[in-house]
N, CA, C and O of each residue as an XYZ file, in Angstrom:
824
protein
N      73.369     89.823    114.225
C      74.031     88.613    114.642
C      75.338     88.988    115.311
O      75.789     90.070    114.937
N      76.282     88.111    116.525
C      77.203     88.442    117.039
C      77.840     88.494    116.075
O      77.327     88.197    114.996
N      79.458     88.981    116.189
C      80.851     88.613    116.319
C      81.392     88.596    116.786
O      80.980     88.881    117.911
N      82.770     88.327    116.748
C      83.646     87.774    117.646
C      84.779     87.411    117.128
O      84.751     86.656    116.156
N      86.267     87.954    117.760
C      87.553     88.139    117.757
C      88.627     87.446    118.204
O      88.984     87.781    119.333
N      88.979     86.968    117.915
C      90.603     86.189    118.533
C      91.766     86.252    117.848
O      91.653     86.805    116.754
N      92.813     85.880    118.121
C      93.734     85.776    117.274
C      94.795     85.058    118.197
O      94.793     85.094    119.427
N      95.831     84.307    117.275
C      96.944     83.604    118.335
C      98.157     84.079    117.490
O      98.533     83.865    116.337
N      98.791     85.090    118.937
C      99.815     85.207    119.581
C     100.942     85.073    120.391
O     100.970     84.203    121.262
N     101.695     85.690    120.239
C     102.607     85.688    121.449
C     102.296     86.083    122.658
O     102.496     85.603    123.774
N     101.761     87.062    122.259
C     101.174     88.629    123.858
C      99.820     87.752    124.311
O      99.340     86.631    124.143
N      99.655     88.454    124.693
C      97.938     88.153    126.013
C      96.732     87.614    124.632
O      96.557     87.766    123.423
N      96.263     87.070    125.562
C      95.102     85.987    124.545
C      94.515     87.092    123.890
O      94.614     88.185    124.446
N      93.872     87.001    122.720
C      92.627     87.626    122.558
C      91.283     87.555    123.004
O      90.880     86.491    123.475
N      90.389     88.729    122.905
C      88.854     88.887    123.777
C      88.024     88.315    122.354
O      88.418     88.266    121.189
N      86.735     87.917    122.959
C      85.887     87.706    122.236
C      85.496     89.342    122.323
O      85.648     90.160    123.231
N      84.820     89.473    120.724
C      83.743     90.906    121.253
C      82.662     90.805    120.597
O      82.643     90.118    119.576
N      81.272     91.622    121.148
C      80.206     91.407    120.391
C      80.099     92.733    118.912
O      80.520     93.889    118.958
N      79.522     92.162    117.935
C      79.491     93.359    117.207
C      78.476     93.226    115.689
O      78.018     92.100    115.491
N      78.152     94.242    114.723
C      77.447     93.881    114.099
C      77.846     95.051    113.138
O      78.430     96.056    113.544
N      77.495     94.852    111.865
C      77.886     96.011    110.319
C      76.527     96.458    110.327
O      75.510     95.764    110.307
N      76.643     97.783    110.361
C      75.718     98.475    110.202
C      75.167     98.645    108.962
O      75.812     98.722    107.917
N      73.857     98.708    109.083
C      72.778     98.557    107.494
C      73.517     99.290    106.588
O      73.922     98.763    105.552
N      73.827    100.898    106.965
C      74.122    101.949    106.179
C      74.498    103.139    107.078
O      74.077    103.299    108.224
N      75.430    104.041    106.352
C      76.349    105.049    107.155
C      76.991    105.226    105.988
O      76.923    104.638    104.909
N      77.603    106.099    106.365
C      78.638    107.474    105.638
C      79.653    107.337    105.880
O      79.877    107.769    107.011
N      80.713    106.834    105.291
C      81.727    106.832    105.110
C      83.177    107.310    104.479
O      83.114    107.625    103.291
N      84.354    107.399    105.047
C      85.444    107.893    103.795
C      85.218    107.108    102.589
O      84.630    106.027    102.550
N      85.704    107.703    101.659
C      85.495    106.453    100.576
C      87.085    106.695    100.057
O      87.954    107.565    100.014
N      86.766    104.958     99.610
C      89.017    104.644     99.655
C      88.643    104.651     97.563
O      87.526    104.276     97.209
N      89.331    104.944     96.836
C      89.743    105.417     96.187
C      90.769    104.258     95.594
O      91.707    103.676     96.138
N      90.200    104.156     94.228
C      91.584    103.049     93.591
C      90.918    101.934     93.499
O      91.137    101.363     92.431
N      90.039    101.280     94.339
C      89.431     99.840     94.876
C      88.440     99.563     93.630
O      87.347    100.115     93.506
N      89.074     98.474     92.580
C      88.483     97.589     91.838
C      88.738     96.443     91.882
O      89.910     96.086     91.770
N      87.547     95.377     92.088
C      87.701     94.350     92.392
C      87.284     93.403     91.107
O      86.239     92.887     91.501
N      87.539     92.904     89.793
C      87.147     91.994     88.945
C      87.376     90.833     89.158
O      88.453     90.536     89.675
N      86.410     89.811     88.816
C      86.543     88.222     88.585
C      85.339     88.023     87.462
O      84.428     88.803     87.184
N      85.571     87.015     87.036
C      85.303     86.459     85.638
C      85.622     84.756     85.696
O      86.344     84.086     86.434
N      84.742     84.416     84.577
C      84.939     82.783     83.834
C      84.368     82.733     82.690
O      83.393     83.424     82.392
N      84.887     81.963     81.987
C      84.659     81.576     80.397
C      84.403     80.489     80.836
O      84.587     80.016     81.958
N      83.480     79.614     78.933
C      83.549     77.680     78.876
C      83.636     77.775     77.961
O      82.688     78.382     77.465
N      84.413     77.451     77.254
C      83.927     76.498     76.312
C      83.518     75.059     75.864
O      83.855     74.129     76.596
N      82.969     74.857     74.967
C      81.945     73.693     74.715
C      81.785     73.468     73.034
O      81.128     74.193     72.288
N      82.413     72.502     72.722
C      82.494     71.799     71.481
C      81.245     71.015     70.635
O      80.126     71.344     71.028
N      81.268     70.333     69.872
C      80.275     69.265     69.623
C      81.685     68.044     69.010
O      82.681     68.007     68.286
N      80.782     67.143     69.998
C      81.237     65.897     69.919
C      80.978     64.841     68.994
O      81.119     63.797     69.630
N      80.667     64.586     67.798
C      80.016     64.049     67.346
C      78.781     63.684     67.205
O      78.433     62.519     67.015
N      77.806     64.937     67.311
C      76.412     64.947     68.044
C      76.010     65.794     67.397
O      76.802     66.614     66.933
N      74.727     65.879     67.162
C      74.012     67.476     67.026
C      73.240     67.728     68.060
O      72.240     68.425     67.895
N      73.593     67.156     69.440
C      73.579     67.796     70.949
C      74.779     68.480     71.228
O      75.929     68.066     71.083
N      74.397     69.546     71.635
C      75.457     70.412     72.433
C      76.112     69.854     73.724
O      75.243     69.450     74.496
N      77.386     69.704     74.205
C      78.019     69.284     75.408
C      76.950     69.696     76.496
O      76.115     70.550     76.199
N      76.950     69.239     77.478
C      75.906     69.695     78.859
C      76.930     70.553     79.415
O      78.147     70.373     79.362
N      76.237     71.599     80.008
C      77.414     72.131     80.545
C      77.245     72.475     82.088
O      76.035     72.443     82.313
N      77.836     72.742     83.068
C      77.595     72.421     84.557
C      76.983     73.951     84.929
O      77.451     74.969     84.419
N      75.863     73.961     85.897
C      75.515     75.064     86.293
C      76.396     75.762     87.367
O      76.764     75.351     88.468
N      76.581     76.707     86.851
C      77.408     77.576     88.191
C      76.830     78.533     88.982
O      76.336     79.619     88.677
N      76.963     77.970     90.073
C      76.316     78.890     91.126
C      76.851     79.940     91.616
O      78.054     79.849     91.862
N      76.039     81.489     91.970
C      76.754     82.257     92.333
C      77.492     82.349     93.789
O      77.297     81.628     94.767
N      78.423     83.478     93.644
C      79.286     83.086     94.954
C      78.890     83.394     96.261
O      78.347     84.454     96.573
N      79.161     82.466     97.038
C      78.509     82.125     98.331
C      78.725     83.038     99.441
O      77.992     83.021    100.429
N      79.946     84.030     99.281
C      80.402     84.672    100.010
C      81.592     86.059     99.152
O      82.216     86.019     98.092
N      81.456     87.269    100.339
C      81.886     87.851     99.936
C      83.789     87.895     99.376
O      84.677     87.380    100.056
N      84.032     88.604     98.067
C      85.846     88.573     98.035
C      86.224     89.230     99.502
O      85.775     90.199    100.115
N      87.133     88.376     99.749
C      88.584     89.445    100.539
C      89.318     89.371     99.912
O      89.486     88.674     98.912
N      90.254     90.535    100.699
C      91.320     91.628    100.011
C      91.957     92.203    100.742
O      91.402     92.585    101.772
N      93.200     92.473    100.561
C      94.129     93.603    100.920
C      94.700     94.686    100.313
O      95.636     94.509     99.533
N      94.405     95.463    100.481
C      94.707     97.036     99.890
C      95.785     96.968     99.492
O      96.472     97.090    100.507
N      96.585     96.821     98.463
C      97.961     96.717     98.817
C      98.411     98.427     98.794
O      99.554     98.295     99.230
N      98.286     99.601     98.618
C      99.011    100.506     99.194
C      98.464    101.089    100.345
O      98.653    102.281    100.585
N      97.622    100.161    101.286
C      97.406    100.450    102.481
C      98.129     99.038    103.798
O      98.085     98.838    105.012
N      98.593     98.532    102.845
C      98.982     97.115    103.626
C     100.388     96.944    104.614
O     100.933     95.971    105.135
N     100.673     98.410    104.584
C     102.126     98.397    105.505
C     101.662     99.463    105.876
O     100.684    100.025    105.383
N     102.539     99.957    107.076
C     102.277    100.777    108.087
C     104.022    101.381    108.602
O     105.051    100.803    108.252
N     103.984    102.668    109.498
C     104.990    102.273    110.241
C     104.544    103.717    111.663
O     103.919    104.777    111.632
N     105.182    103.050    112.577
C     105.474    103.530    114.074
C     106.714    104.081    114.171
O     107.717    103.465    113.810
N     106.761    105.835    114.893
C     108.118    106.115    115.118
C     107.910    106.407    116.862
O     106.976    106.463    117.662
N     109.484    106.554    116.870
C     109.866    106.752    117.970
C     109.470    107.931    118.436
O     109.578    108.878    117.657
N     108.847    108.220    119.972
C     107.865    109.227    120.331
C     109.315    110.307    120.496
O     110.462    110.260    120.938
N     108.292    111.353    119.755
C     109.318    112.751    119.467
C     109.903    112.755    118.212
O     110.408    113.785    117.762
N     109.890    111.831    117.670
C     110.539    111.884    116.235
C     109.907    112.673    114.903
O     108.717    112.954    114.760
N     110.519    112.837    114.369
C     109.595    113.477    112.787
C     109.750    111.565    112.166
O     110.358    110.566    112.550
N     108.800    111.912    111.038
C     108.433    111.276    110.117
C     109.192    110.609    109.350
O     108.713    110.470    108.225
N     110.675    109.911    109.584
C     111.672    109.617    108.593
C     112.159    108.320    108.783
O     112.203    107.825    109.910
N     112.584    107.637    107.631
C     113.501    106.594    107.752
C     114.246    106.143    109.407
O     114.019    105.231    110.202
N     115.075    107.146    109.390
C     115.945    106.708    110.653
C     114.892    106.982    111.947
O     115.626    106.666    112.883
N     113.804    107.322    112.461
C     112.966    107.075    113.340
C     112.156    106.068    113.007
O     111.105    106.348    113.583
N     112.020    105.171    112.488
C     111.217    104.029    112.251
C     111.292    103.432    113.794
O     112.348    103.624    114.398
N     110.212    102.710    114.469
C     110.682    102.344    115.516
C     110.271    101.203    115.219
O     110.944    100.232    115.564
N     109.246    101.058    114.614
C     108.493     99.499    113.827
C     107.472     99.784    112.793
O     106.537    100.584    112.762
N     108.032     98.668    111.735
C     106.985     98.442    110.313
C     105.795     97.678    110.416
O     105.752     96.726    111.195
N     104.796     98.002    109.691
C     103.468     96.915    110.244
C     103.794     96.218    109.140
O     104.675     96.579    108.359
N     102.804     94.735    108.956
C     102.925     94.909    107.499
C     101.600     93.575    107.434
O     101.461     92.682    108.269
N     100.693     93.815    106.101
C      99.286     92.796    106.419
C      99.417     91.642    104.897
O      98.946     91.799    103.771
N     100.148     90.642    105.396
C     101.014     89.203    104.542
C      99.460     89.026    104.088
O      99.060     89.750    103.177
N      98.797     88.329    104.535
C      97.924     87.487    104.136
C      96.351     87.420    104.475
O      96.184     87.852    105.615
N      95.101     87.014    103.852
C      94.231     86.876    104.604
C      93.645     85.751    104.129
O      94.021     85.209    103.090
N      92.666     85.315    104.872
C      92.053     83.764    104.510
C      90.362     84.126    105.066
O      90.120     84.667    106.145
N      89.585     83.802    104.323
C      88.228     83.737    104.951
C      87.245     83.127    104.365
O      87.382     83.002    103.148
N      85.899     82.529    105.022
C      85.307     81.654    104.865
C      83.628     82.337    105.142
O      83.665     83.545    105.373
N      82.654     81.911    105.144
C      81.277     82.585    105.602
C      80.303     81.541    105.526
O      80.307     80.555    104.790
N      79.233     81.990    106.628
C      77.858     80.789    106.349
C      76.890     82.124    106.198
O      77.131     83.129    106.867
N      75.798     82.067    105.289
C      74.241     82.360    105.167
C      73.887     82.050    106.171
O      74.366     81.125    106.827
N      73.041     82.709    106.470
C      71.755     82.803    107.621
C      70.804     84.328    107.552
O      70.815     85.486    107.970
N      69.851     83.185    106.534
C      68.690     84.295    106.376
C      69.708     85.362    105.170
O      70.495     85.105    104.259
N      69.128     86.688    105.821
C      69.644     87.712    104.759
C      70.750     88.532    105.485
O      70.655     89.715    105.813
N      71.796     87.723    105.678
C      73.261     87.938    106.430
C      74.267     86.772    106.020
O      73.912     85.605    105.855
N      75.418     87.189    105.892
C      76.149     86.133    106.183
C      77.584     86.252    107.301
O      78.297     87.237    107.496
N      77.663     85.061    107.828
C      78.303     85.596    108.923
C      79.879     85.207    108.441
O      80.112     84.006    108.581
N      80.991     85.992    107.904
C      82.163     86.521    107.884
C      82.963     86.005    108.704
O      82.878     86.413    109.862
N      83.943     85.001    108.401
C      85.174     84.630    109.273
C      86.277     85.202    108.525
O      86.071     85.278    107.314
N      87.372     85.614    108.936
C      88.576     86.076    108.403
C      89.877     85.697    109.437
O      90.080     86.147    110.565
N      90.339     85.136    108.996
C      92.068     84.992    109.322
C      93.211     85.719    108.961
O      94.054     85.039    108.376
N      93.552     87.167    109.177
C      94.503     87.851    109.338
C      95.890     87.686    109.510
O      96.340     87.633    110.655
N      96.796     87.578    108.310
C      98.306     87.216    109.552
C      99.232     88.824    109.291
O      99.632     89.254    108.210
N      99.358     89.369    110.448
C      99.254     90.720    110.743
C     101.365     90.606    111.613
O     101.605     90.317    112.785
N     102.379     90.926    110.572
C     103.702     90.973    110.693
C     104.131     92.478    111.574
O     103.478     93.500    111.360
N     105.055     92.471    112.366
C     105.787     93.484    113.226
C     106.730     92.983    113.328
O     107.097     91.924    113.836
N     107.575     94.442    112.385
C     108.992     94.480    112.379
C     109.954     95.758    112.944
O     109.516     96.908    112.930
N     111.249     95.449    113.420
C     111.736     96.363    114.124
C     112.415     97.512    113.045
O     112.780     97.271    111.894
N     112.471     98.708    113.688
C     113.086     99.592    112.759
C     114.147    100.355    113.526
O     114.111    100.502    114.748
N     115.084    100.828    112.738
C     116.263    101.165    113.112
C     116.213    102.382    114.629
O     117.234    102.525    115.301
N     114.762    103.239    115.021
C     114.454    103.219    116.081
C     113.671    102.428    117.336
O     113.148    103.158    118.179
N     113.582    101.273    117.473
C     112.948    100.213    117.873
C     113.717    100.296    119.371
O     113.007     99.890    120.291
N     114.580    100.594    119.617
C     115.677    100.496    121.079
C     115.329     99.246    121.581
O     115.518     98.159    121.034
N     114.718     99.510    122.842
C     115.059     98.190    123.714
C     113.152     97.654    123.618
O     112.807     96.665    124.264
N     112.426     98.196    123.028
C     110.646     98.045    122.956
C     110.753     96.436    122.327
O     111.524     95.877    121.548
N     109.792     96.105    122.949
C     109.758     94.720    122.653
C     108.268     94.071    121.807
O     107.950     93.005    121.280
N     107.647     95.379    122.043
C     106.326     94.681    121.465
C     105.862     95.988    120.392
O     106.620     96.943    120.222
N     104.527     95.889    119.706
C     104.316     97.092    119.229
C     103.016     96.939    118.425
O     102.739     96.138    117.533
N     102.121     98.155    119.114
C     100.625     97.981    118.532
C     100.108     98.634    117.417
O     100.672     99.687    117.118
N      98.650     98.066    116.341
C      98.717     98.497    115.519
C      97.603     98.609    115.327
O      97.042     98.307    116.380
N      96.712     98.939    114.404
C      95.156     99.211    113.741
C      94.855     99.028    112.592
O      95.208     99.852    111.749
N      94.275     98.135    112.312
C      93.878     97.930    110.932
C      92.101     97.698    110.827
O      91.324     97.604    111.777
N      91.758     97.641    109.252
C      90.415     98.125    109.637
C      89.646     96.820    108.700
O      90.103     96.015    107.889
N      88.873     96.953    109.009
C      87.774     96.357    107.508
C      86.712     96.639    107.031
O      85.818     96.859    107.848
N      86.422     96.734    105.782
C      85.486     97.538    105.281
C      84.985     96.291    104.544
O      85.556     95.222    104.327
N      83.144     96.936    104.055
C      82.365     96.209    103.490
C      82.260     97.520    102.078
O      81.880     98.677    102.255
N      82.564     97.116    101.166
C      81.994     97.922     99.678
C      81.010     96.754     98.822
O      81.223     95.577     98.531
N      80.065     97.494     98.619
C      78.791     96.992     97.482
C      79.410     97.091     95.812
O      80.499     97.513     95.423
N      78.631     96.712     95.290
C      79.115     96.341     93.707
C      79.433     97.946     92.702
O      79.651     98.084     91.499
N      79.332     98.990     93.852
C      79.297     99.932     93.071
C      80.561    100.327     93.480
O      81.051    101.273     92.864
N      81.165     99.853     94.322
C      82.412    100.374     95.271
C      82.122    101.044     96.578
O      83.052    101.272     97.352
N      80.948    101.357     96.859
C      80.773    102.368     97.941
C      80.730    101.474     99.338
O      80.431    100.281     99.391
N      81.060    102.239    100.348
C      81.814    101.764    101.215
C      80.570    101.108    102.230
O      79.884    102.090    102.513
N      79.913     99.777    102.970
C      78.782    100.221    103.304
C      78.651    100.181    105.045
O      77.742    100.504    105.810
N      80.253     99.529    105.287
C      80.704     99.607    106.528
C      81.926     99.149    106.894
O      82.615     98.330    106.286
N      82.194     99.761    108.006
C      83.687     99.754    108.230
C      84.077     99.849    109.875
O      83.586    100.741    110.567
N      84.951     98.904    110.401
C      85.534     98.484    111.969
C      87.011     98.519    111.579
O      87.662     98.131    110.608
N      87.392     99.421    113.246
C      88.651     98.763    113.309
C      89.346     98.070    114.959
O      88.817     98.195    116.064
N      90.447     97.465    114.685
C      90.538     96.324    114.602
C      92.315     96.392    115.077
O      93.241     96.212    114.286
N      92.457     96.692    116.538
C      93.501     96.365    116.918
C      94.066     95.044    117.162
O      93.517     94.028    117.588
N      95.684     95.332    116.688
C      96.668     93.866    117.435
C      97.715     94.235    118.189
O      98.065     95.392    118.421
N      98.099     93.467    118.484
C      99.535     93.686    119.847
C     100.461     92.524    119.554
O     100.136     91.341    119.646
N     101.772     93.030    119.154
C     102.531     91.842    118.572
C     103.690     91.939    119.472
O     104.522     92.837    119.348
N     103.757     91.040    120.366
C     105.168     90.759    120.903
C     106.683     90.246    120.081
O     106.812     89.260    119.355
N     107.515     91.047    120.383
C     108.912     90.366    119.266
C     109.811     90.110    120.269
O     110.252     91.005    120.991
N     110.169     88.751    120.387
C     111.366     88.803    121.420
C     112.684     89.468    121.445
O     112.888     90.248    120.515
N     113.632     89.316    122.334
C     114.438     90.144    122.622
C     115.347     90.072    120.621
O     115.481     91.040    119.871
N     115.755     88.678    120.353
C     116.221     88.752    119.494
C     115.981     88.539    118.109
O     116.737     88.220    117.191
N     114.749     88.788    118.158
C     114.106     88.463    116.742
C     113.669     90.381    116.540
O     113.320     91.343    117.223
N     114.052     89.946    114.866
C     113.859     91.367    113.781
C     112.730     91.301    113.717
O     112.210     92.393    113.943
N     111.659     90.088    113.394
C     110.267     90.381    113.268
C     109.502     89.187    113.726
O     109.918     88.036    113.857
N     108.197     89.707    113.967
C     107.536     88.447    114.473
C     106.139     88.723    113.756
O     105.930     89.724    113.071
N     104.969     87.454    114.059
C     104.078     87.757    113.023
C     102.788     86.980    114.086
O     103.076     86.215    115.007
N     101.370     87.371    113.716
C     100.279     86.692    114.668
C      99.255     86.591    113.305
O      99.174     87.135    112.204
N      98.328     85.261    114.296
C      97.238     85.682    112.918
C      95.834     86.004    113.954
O      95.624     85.519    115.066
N      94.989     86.964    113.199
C      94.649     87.524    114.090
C      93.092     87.044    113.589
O      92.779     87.430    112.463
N      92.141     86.272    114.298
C      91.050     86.187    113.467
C      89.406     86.778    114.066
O      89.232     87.019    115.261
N      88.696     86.886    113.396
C      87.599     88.036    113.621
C      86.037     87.345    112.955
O      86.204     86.394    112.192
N      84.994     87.655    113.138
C      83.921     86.987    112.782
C      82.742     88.144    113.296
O      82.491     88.579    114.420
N      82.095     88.456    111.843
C      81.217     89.638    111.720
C      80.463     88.834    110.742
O      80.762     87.961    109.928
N      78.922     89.686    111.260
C      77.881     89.317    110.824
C      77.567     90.637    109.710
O      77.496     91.810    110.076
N      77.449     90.312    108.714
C      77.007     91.445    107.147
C      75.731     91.625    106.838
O      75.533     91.125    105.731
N      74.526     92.217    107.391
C      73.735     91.985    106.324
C      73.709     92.191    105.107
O      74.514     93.014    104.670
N      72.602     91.386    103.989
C      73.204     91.723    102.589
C      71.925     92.830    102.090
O      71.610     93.071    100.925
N      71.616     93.120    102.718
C      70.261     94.032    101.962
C      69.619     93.730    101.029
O      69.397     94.692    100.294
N      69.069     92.504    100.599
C      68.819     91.906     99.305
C      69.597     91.553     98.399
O      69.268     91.052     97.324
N      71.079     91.880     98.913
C      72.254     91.446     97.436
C      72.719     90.055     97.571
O      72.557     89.308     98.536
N      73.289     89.832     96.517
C      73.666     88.334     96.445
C      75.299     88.576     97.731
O      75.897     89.651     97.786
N      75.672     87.431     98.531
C      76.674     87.080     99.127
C      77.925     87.905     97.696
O      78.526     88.934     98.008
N      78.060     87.508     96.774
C      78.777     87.789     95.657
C      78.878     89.237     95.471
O      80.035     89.631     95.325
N      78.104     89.994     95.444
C      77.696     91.371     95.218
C      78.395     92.360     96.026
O      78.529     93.580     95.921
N      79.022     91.029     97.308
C      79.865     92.516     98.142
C      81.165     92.505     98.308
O      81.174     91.276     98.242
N      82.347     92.777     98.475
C      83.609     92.749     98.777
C      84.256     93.247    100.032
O      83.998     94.402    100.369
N      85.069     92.522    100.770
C      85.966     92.710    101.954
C      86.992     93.423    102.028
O      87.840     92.647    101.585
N      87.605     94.510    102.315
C      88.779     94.745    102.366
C      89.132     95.142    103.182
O      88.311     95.732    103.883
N      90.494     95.096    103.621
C      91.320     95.361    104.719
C      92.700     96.223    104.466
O      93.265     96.335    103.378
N      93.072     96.746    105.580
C      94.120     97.889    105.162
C      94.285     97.996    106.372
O      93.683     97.431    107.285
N      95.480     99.055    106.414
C      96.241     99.792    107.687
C      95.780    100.864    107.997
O      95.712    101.678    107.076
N      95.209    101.379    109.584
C      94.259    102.590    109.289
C      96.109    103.633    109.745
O      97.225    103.393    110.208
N      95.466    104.549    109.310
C      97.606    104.928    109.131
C      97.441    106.008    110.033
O      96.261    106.300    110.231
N      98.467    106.832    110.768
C      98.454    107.857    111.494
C      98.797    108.821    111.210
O      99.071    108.574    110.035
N      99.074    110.013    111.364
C      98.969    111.260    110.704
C     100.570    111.320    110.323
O     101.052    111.851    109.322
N     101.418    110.493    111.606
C     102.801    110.544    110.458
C     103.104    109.762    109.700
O     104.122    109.942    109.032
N     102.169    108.395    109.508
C     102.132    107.100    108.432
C     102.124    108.129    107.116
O     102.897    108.185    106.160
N     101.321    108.668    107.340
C     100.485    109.299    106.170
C     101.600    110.374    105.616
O     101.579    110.424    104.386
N     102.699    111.364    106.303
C     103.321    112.154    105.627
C     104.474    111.421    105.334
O     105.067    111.694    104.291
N     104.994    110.342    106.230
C     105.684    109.887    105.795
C     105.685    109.240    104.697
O     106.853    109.167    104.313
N     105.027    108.761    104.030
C     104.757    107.879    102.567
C     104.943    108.634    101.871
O     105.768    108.477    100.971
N     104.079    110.006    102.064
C     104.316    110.974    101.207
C     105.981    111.255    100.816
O     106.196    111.916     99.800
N     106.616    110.985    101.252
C     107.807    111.230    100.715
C     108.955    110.046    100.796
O     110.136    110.045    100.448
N     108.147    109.076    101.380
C     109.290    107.611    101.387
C     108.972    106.820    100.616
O     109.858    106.024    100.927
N     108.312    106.190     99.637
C     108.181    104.763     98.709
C     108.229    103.777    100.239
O     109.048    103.544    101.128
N     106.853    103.408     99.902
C     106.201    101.044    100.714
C     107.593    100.917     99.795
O     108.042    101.533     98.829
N     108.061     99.722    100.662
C     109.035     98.669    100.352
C     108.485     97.898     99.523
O     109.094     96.918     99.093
């Protein structure tokens, strides 16, 4: 089944694109990622020696989303710089997500609403905009990863604003391989760059 991309911005519209999650592939596997949910009832007797009725619950219709949270910030330095605080040129950072899905057949098709923040950093100079990559992954009930896209934005910040923010939204088709909609989980993160990555190593996410 298609998908398809937009998001509203400041910068240039977004493209539609076509695309689809692959059955199965090999993947990094992210590490840390547990996802629990749960419900209890209880149910009394009322003056009866019938038991309360109790409401059937149906399973869930669609997959969790999520945000990684120690993959959920990012940062960009200034070209030539090492890896530090004072070269920051801009922070990413992934606030929020929202998403919704319809069944069809043995797929469901995945909407997500992204709101994807760019902020300036004490190397930022006179740059006004600043691009980023983030990804999304499909993991099964075991955690394993069963596909994964990524997923550029382009955030314009005007001349006098510290940060600005877009929401960026996307629509992928999942097949479920026989699993329940419930059975799979969404997540999203910052795909990081080789100096994201040393830099953390020695700076503490805000």
């Amino acid at each position: 089944m298609p998908g398809s991309r937009s998001g509203a911005r400041a910068g240039p519209p977004a493209t539609e694109r076509e695309s689809a999650w692959p059955n199965r592939g090999r993947w990094v596997v992210l590490s840390g990622l547990i996802v629990l949910s749960g419900c209890s009832a209880v149910s009394g007797w009322l003056g009866s020696s019938e038991p309360e009725a109790r409401p059937i619950v149906e399973p869930a219709a669609c997959p969790t989303a999520a945000i990684l949270r120690p993959l959920a910030q990012t940062a960009v330095f200034a070209p030539g710089q090492p890896p530090q605080p004072a070269a920051v040129a801009f922070n990413g950072l992934l606030s929020e997500v929202a998403s919704s899905c319809d069944r069809a057949g043995d797929a469901v098709r995945l909407k997500l609403d992204t709101v994807v923040v760019g902020e300036r950093g004490p190397a930022a100079g006179p740059a006004g905009s600043v691009d980023l990559w983030y990804f999304v992954a499909v993991t099964g009930p075991d955690q394993a990863i069963l596909g994964k896209r990524l997923f550029p934005v382009h955030i314009e910040l005007p001349a006098t604003a510290k940060r600005a923010a877009i929401s960026d939204h996307i629509e992928q088709a999942i097949p479920l391989g026989g699993r329940l909609p419930g059975d799979l989980n969404v997540v999203l993160g910052f795909q990081q760059s080789p100096e994201a990555v040393e830099y953390y190593r020695h700076y503490p996410r805000r």
